[in-house]
C-alpha positions as CSV (number, residue, x, y, z in Angstrom):
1,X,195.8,120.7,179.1
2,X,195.3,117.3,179.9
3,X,197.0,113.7,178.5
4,X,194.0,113.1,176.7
5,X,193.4,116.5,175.1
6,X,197.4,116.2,173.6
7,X,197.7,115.0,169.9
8,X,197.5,111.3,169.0
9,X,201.7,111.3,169.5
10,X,201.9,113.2,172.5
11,X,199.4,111.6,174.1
12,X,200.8,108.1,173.6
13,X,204.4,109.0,174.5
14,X,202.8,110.6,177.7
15,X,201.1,107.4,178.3
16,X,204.3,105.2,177.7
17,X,206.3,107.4,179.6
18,X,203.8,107.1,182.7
19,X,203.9,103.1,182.2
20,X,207.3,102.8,182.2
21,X,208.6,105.0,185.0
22,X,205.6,104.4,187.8
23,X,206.3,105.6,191.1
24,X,206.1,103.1,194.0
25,X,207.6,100.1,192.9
26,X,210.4,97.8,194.7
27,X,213.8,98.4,193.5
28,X,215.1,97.0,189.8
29,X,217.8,95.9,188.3
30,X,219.2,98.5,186.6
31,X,220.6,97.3,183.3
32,X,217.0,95.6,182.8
33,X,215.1,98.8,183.6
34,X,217.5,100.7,181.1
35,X,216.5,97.8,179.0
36,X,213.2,98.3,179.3
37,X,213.3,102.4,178.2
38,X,215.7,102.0,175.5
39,X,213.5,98.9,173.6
40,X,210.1,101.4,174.1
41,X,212.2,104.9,172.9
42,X,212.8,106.2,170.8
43,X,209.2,104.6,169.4
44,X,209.3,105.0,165.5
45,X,205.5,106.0,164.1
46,X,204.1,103.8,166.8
47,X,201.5,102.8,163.9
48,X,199.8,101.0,166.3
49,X,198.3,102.5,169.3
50,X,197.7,105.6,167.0
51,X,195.4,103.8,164.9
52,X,193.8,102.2,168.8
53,X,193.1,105.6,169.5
54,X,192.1,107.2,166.4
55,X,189.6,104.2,166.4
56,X,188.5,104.9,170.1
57,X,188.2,108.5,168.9
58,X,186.2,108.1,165.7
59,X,183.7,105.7,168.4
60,X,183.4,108.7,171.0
61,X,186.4,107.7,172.8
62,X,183.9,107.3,176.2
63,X,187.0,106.4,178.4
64,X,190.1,107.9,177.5
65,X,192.2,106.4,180.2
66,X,191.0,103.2,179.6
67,X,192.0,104.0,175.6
68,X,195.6,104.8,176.5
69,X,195.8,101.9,178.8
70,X,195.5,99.7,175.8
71,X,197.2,101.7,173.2
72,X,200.3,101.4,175.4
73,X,199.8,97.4,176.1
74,X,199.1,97.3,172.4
75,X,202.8,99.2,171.8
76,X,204.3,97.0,174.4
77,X,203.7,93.8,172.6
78,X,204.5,95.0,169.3
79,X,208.2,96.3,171.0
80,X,209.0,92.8,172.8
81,X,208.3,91.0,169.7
82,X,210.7,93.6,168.1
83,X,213.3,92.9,170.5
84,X,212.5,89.2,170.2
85,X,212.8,89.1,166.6
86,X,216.2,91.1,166.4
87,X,217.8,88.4,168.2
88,X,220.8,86.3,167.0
89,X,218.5,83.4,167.0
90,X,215.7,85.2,164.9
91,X,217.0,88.0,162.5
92,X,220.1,88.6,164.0
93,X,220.0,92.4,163.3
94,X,222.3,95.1,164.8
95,X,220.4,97.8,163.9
96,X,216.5,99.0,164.9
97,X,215.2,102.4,164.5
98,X,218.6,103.4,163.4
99,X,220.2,102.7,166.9
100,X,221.9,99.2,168.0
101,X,219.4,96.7,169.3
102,X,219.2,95.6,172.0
103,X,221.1,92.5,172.3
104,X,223.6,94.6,171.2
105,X,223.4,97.0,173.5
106,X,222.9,95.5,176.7
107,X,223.1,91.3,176.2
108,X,221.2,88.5,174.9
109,X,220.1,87.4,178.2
110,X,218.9,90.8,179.1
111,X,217.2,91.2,175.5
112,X,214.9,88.1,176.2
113,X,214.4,89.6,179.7
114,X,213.2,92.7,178.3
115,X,210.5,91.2,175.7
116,X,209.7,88.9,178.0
117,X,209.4,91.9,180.5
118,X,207.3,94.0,178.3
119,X,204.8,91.6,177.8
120,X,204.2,91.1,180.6
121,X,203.9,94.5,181.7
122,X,201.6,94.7,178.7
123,X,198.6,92.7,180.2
124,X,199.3,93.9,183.8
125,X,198.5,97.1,182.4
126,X,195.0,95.9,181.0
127,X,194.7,94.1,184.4
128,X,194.8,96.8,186.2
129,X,191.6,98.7,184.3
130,X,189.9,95.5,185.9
131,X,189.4,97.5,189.4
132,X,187.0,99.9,187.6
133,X,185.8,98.0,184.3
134,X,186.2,94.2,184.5
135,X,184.5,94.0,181.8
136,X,186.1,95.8,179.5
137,X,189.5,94.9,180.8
138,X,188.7,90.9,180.8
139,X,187.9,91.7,176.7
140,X,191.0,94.0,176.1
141,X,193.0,91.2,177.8
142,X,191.4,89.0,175.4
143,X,191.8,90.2,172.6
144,X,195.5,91.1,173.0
145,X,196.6,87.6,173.7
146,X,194.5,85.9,171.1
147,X,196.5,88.9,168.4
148,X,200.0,87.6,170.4
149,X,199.9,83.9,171.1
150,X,199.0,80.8,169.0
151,X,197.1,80.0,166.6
152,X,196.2,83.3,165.2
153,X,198.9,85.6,166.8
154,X,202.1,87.2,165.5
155,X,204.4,83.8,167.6
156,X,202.7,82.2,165.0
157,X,203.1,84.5,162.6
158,X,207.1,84.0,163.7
159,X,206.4,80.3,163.5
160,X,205.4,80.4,159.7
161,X,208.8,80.8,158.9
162,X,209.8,77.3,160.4
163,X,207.5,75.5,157.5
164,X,208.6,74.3,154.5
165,X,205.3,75.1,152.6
166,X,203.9,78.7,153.6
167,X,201.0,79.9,153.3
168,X,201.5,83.9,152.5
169,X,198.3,85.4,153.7
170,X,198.5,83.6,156.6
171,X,201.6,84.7,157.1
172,X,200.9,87.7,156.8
173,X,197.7,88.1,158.7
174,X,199.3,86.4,161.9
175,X,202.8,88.0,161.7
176,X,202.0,91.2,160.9
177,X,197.7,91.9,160.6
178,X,197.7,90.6,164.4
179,X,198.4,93.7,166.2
180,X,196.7,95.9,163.7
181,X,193.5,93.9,164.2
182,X,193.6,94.4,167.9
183,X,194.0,97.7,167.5
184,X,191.4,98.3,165.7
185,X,189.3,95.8,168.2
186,X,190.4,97.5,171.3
187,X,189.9,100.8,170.0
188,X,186.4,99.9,169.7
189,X,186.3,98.2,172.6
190,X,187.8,101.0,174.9
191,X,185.0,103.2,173.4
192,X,182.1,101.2,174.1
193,X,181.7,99.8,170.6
194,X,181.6,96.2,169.9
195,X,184.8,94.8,168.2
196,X,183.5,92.2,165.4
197,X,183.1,95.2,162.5
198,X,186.7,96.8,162.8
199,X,188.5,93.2,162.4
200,X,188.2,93.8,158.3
201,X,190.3,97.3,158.9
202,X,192.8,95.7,160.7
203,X,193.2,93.2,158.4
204,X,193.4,95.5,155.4
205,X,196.2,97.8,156.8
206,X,198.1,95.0,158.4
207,X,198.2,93.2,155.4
208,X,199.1,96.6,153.6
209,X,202.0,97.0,156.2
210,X,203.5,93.9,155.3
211,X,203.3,94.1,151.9
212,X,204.9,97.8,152.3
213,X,207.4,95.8,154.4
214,X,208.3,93.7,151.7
215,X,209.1,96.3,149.3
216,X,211.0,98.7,151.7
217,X,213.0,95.7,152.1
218,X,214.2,95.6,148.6
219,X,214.2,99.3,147.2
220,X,215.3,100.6,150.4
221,X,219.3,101.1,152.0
222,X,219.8,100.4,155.7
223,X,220.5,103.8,156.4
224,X,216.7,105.0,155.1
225,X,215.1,102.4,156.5
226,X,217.3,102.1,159.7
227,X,217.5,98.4,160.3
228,X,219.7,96.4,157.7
229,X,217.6,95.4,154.4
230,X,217.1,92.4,152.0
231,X,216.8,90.2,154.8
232,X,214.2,88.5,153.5
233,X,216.2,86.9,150.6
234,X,219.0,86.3,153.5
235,X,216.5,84.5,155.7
236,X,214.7,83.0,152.4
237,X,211.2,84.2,154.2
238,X,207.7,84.2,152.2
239,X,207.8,88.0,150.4
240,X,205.2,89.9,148.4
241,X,208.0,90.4,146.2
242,X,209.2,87.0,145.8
243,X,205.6,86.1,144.8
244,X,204.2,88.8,142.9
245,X,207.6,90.7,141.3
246,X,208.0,94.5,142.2
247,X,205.7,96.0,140.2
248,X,202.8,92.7,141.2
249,X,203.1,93.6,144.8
250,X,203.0,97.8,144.4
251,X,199.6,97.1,142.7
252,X,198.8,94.7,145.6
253,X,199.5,97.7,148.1
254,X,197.6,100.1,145.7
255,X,194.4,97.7,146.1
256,X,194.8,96.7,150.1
257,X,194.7,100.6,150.8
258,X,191.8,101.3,149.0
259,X,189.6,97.9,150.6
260,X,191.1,99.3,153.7
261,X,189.6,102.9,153.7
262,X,186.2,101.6,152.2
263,X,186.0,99.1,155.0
264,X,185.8,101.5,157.8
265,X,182.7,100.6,160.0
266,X,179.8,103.7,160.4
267,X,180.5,105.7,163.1
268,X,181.0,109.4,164.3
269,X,184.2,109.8,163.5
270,X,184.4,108.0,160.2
271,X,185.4,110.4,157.7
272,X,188.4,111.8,160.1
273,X,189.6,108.3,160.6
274,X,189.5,108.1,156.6
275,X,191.7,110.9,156.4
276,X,194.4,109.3,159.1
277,X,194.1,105.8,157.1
278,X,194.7,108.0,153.8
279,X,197.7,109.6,155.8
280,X,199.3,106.3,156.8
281,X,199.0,104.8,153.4
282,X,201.0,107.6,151.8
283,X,203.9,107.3,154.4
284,X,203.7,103.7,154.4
285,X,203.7,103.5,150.4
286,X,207.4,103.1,149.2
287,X,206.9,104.2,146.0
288,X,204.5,107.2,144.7
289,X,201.0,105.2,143.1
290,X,199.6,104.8,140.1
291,X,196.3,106.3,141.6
292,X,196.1,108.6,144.5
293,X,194.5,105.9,147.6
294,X,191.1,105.9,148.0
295,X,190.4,107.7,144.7
């Protein structure tokens, strides 16, 4: 059995694995290569590249290594921003995916080495797919950083929170829609399949995420959710919750999922990605519907 031929998660734990511990390269430090593992693993859902590759699937999924190449760039950038936000400067969390962060674990300085590290990593990793597609590589690469940086990208996404007036789908769409509409993008893209009609789907579930976010944040303990909770109302961030009430913002979920399965693009694999959107939006829901999703 080959990587590609593995399920969605073992495939892209295979792939990170083989990213992180490439043979061949000068010595390290140490402590920042530990650094480096323990931010990437354990991974959570790793949301993300699954949706790159169930896109890249449902589109024919023409190139698989060029597929995992992204998904795990993709993963990389949503894991430095992770360790970026759970700094003392940010969020000041102890706690991500149930295990001390990393700041905690190995330093401040070494926490912004390792985010910086990983993104890094991320689009060397895209760069690389240049020696056999430059094409495709020069539009992952793309793609990726307009998701990450300014205007549109999850910094500013982190930036919102600065303002004194916030706009809350903007916030939303840039802190947390970013990397879920390059995934679906440069699922497409690795596939062959121009990226302009999976933005909407990225959009949707993003958007959906946060919201979901939002509400974990409040009806959720720190030891279910594995990070500490009601930092939103610590932080005084923009919140569906805030804006909306409880109840407002579970129908808001309700109606995202449902815009987000019915604005899947044609293509062969359309109604099995359906059924892994439908999948996500039950986990991701943090309270049973009113209506079944997609009903």
């Amino acid at each position: 059995m080959t990587i590609h031929s593995l399920p969605l998660n073992a495939r892209i734990e295979a792939a990170i694995a083989a990213a992180i511990q490439r043979p061949g390269l000068p010595p390290a430090p140490p402590r920042l290569a530990s650094a480096l593992a323990y931010a990437v693993a354990p991974g959570g859902a790793r949301i993300r590249p699954t949706l790159l590759l169930a896109v890249a699937q449902a589109c024919g999924d023409r190139a698989p290594a060029t597929s995992d190449a992204a998904a795990v760039a993709l993963e990389f950038i949503h894991c430095a921003s992770l360790v970026h936000d759970d700094l003392p400067c940010f969020d000041d969390s102890d706690l991500r995916r149930g295990k001390p962060t990393v700041h905690k674990a190995y330093s401040e300085p070494l926490a912004v080495l390792t985010g910086d590290s990983l993104i890094v990593l991320a689009f060397d990793i895209l760069a690389r797919l240049g020696d056999s597609d430059p094409a495709t590589a020069l539009a992952l690469m793309r793609h990726l950083a307009a998701r990450t940086g300014m205007p549109g990208g999850i910094c500013a996404g982190q930036g919102w929170e600065s303002e004194a007036t916030v706009d809350l789908r903007a916030y939303h769409v840039a802190k947390t829609g970013a990397l879920f509409i390059a995934a679906t993008q440069m699922g497409a893209l690795a596939a062959g399949h121009a990226p302009e009609p999976w933005e909407d789907l990225g959009a949707l579930i993003g958007e959906a995420f946060q919201v979901a976010d939002d509400l974990r944040d409040v009806l959720y303990d720190a030891e279910a959710l594995g990070k500490p909770v009601g930092q939103d109302a610590v932080h005084l961030r923009p919140s569906a919750v805030a804006e909306m009430g409880l109840q407002g913002a579970i129908r808001h979920l309700q109606n995202i999922l449902a815009g987000a399965i019915a604005s899947i693009p044609k293509c062969p694999g359309e109604a099995r990605l359906a059924a892994i959107v439908r999948d996500y939006a039950t986990k991701m829901t943090p309270v049973a519907p009113v209506h079944p999703v997609g009903a």
